[in-house]
C-alpha positions as MATLAB code, in Angstrom:
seq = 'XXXXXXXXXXXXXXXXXXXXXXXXXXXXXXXXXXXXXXXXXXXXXXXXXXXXXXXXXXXXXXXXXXXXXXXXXXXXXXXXXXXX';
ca = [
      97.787  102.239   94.430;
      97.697  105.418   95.763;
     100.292  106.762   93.815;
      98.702  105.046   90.411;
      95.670  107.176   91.136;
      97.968  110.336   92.108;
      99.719  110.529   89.121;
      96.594  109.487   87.010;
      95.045  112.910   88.414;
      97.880  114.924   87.761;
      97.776  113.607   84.031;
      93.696  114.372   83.261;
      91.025  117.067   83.522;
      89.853  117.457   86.727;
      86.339  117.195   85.651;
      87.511  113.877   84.354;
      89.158  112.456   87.383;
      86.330  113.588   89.783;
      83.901  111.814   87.880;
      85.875  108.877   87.834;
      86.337  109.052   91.501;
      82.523  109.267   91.735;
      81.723  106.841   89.747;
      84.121  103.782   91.035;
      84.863  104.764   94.319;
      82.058  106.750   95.477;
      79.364  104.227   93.621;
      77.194  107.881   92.644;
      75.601  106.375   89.635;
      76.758  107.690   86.001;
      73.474  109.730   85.725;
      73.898  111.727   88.529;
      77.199  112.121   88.020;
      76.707  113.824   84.730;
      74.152  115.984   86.664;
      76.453  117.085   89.322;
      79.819  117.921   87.137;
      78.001  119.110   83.993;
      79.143  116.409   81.425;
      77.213  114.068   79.535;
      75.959  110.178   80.478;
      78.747  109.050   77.972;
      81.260  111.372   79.133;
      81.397  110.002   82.566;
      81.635  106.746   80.742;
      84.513  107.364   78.962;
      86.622  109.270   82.109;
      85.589  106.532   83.769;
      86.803  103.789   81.363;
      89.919  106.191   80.090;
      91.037  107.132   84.017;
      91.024  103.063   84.553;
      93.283  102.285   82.210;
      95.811  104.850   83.045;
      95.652  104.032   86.550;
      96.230  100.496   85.567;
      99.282  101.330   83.804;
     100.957  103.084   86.157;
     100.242  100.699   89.048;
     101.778   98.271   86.547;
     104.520  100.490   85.813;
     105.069  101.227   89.702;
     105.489   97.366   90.612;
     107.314   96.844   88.325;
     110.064   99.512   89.084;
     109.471   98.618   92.758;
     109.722   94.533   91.969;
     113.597   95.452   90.071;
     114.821   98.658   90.957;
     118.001   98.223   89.955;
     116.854   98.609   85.724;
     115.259  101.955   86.983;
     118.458  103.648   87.162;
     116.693  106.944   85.287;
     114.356  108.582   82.601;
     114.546  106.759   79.708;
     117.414  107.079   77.091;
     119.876  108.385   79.897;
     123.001  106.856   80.781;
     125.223  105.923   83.344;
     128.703  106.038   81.238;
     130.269  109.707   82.438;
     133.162  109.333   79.253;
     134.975  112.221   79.482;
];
């Protein structure tokens, strides 16, 4: 998980991520969230809700690779045939 949320943070706005953090892990309510960072109530909503999903997906993404790691052999598109 931690590398879900690592690479989620890497991929936002700071702003973004830190009221996402504040919001679910943190439990600062939305309202003083916006307060604190600057954004607006819906804002935090939406970094919130946004953030989630994208941490979801990689978490899925990361299991998966982990659960069959040999059909992550590299980026996608690439090949393993060296013709010469």
């Amino acid at each position: 998980m931690k590398q879900a949320l690592s690479e989620a943070a890497e991929s936002v706005n700071p702003d973004s991520f830190q009221a996402f953090e504040l919001t679910s892990h943190s439990s600062v309510p939305a309202k003083e969230v916006a307060k604190i960072l600057g954004m607006s109530i819906d804002n935090v909503y939406q970094s919130k809700s946004r953030i989630r999903s994208i941490v979801e997906k990689n978490y899925s993404r990361l299991r998966s690779e982990a659960e069959n790691p040999d059909t992550n052999n590299g980026p996608k598109g690439s090949t393993s045939d060296q013709s010469s």
